[in-house]
C-alpha positions as CSV (number, residue, x, y, z in Angstrom):
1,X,17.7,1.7,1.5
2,X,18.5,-0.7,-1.3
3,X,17.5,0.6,-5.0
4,X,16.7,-2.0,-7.4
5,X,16.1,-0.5,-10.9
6,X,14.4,-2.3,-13.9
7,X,13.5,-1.8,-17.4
8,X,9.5,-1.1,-17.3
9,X,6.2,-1.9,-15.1
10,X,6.3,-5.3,-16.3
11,X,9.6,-6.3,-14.5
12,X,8.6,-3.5,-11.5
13,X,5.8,-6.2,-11.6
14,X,8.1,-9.6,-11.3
15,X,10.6,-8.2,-9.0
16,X,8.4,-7.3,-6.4
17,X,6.7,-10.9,-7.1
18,X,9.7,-12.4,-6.4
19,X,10.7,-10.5,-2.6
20,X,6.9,-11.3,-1.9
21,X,6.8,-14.9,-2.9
22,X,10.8,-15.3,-0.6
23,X,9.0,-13.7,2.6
24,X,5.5,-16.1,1.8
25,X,7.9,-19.2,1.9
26,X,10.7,-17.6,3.9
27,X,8.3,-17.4,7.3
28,X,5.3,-19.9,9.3
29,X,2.5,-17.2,9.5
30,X,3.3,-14.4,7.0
31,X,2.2,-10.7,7.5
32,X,1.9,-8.7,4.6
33,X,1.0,-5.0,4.1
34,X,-0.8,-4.5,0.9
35,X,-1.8,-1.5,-1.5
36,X,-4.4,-0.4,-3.8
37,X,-4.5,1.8,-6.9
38,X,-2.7,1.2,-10.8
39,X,0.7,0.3,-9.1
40,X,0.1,-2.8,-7.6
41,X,-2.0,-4.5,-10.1
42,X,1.0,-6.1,-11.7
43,X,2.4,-7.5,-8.6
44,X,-1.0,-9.0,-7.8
45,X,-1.1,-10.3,-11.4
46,X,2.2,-12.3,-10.9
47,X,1.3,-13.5,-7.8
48,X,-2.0,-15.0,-9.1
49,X,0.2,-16.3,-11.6
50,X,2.8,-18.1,-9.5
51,X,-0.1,-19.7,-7.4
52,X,-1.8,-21.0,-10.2
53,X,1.6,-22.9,-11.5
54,X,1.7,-23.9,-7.5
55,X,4.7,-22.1,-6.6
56,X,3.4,-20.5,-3.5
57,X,0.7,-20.6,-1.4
58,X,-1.4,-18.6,0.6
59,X,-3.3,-20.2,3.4
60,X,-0.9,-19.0,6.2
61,X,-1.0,-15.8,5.1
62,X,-2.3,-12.6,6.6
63,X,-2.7,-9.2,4.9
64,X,-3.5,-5.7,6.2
65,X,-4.2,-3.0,3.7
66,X,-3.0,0.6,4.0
67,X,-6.2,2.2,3.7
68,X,-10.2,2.2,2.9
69,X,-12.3,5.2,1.7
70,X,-14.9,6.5,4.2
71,X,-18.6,5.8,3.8
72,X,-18.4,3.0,1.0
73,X,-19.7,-0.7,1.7
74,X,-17.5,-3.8,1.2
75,X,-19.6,-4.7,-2.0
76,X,-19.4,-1.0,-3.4
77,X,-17.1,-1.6,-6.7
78,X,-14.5,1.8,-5.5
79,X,-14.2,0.1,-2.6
80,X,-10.8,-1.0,-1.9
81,X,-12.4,-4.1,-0.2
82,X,-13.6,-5.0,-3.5
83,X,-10.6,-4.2,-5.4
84,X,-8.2,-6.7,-3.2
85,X,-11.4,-9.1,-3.8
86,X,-11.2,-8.6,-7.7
87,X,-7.5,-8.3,-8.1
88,X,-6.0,-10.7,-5.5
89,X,-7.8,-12.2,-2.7
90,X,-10.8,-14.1,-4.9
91,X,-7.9,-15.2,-7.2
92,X,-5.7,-17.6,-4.3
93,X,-5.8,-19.8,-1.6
94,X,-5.9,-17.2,0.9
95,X,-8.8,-17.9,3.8
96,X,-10.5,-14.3,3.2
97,X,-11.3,-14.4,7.3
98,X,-7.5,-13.7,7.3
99,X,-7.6,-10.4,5.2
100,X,-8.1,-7.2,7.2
101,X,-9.0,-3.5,5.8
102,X,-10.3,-0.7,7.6
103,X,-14.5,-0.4,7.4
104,X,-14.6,2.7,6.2
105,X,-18.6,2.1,6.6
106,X,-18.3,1.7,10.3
107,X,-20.7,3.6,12.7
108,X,-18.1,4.3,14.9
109,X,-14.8,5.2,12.7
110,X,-12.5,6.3,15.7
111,X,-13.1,3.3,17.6
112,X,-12.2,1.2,13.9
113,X,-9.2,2.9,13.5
114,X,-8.2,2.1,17.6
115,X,-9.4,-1.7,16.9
116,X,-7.7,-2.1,13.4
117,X,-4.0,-0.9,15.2
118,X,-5.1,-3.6,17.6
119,X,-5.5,-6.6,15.1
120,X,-2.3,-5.4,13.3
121,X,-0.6,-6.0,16.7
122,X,-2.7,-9.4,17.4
123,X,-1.4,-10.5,14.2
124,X,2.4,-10.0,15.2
125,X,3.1,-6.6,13.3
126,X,3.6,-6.6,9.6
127,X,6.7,-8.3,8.1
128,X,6.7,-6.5,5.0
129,X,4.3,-3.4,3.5
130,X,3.7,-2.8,-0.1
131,X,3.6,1.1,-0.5
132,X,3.5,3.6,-3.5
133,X,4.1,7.0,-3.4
134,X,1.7,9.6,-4.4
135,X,3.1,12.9,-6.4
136,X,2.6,15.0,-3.5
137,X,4.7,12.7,-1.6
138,X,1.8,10.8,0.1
139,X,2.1,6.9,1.8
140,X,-1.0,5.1,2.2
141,X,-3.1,8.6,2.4
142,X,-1.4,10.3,4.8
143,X,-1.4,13.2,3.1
144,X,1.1,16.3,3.4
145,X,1.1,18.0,6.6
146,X,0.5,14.2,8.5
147,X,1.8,14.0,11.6
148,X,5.1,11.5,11.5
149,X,3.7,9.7,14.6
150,X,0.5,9.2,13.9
151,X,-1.5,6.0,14.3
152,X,-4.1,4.6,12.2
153,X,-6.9,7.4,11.6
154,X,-9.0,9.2,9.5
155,X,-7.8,11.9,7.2
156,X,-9.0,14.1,4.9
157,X,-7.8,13.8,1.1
158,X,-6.0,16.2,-0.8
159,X,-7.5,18.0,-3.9
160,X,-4.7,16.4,-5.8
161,X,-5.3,12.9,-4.6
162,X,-9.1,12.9,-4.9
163,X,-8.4,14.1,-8.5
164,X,-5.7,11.3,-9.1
165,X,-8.3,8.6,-8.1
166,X,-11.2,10.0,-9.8
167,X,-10.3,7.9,-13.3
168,X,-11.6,5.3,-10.6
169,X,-15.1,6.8,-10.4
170,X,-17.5,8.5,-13.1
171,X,-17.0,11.9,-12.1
172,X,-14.9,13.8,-9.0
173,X,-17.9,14.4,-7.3
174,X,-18.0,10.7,-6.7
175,X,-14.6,10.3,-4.5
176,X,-15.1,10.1,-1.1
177,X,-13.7,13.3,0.6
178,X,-11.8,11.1,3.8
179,X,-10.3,7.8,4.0
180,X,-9.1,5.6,6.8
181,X,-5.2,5.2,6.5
182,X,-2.6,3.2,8.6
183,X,-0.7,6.2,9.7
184,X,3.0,7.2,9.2
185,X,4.2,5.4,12.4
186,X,2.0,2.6,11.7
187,X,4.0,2.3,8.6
188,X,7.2,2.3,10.0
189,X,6.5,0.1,12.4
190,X,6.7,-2.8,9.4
191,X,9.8,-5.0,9.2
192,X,10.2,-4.2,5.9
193,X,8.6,-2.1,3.5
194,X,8.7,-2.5,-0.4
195,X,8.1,0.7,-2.4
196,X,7.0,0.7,-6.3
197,X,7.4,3.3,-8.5
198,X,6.8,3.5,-12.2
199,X,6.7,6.2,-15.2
200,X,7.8,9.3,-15.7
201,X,5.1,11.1,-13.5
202,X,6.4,9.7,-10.0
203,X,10.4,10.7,-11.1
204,X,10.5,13.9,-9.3
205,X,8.8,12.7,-6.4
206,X,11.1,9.6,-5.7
207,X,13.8,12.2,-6.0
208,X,12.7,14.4,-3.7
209,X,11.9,11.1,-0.9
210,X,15.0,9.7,-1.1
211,X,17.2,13.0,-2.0
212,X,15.3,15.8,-0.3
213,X,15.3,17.0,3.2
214,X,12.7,15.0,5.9
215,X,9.5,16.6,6.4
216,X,5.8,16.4,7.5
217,X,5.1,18.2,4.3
218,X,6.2,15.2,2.7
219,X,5.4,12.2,4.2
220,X,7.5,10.0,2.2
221,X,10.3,11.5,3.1
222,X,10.5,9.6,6.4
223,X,10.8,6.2,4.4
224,X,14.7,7.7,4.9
225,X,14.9,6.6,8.2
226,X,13.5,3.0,8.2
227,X,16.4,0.6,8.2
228,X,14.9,-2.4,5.4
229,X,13.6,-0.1,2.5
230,X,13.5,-1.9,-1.3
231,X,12.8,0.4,-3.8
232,X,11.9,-1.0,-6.8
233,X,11.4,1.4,-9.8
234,X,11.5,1.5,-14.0
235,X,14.1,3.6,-15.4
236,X,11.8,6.3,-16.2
237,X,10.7,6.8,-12.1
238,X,14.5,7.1,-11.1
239,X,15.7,9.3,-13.8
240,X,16.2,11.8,-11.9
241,X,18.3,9.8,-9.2
């Protein structure tokens, strides 16, 4: 597992710019695992950036996201569908026919979560995933308890997670109560993965995924035994490295 510590969010941001933009020019027909949520955004900021000064480009790319709430449309605004949309996708030269999330809207959600570990393998298995890490040690939303070799599926969120989102929605009430995830061994299954952590908040539980013992009841925790792990973190998210 290779650590690479920076100052603040901003250079979090232009680090993890930089892997990403290596493995977009680095292979033909790029796979890349993407995230949702505050961490991100910066990545996805720099990356709009870069294309925009034509330093990359997007149209051989492919992307597969972690996750997708149950029950929301593509065109509701909480939907992460919409967030890659707003924050990435409508921003590049990426052919959106080419950018895969769970439909957390489908009629039939098993059979989505069978057919979505099925385009991930179409697609030549993902060469790098973008992850965070929630404080209860979470990866994509396989919450605590998850089993390590589970598949894609759907899972039911944490208190504590719904909570973490809710500044995402007017009122608790309003997050949806089960998401669609890539699970844990979907995960590891990527080539590479690139985790970002930032602020004070996440410090204890970087600590405990990359110090403490491995565990179900911490999901993250596996991350120990995948051999091409970056960690890129602010001072403040390793402090207690």
């Amino acid at each position: 597992m290779q650590l690479k510590t920076v100052e603040n969010y901003q250079d979090m941001s232009m680090v993890a710019c930089s892997i990403i933009m290596e493995k977009v020019k680095q292979l033909e027909s790029p796979v890349l695992g993407l995230a949702t949520g505050s961490t991100p955004e910066g990545l996805y900021k720099q990356l709009i950036e870069q294309y925009k000064q034509d330093n990359v480009s997007f149209q051989n790319v492919k992307t597969f996201n972690l996750d997708e709430y149950v029950g929301l449309t593509k065109q509701n605004k909480q939907s992460y569908d919409y967030y890659m949309r707003e924050n990435l996708f409508s921003h590049i030269d990426i052919d959106l026919a080419n950018t895969y999330l769970p439909n957390g809207a489908s009629a039939d959600l098993d059979q989505e979560c069978i057919d979505y570990e099925a385009r991930i393998k179409q697609a030549g298995g993902i060469d790098i995933q973008v992850l965070g890490i929630g404080l209860n040690g979470h990866i994509g939303f396989n919450e605590p308890g998850t089993n390590f070799s589970s598949r894609t599926h759907i899972i039911d969120l944490a208190e504590s997670t719904r909570t973490a989102n809710a500044r995402f929605f007017d009122s608790l009430e309003e997050v949806p109560e089960q998401a669609i995830t890539m699970g844990v061994d979907t995960i590891m299954d990527s080539k590479e993965i690139l985790l970002l952590v930032s602020g004070e908040k996440k410090a204890e539980a970087v600590s405990r995924m990359l110090e403490g013992e491995i565990s179900e009841e911490f999901p993250a925790s596996i991350l120990q035994k995948h051999p091409h792990v970056t960690v890129v973190g602010d001072k403040a998210a390793l402090s207690l490295l």
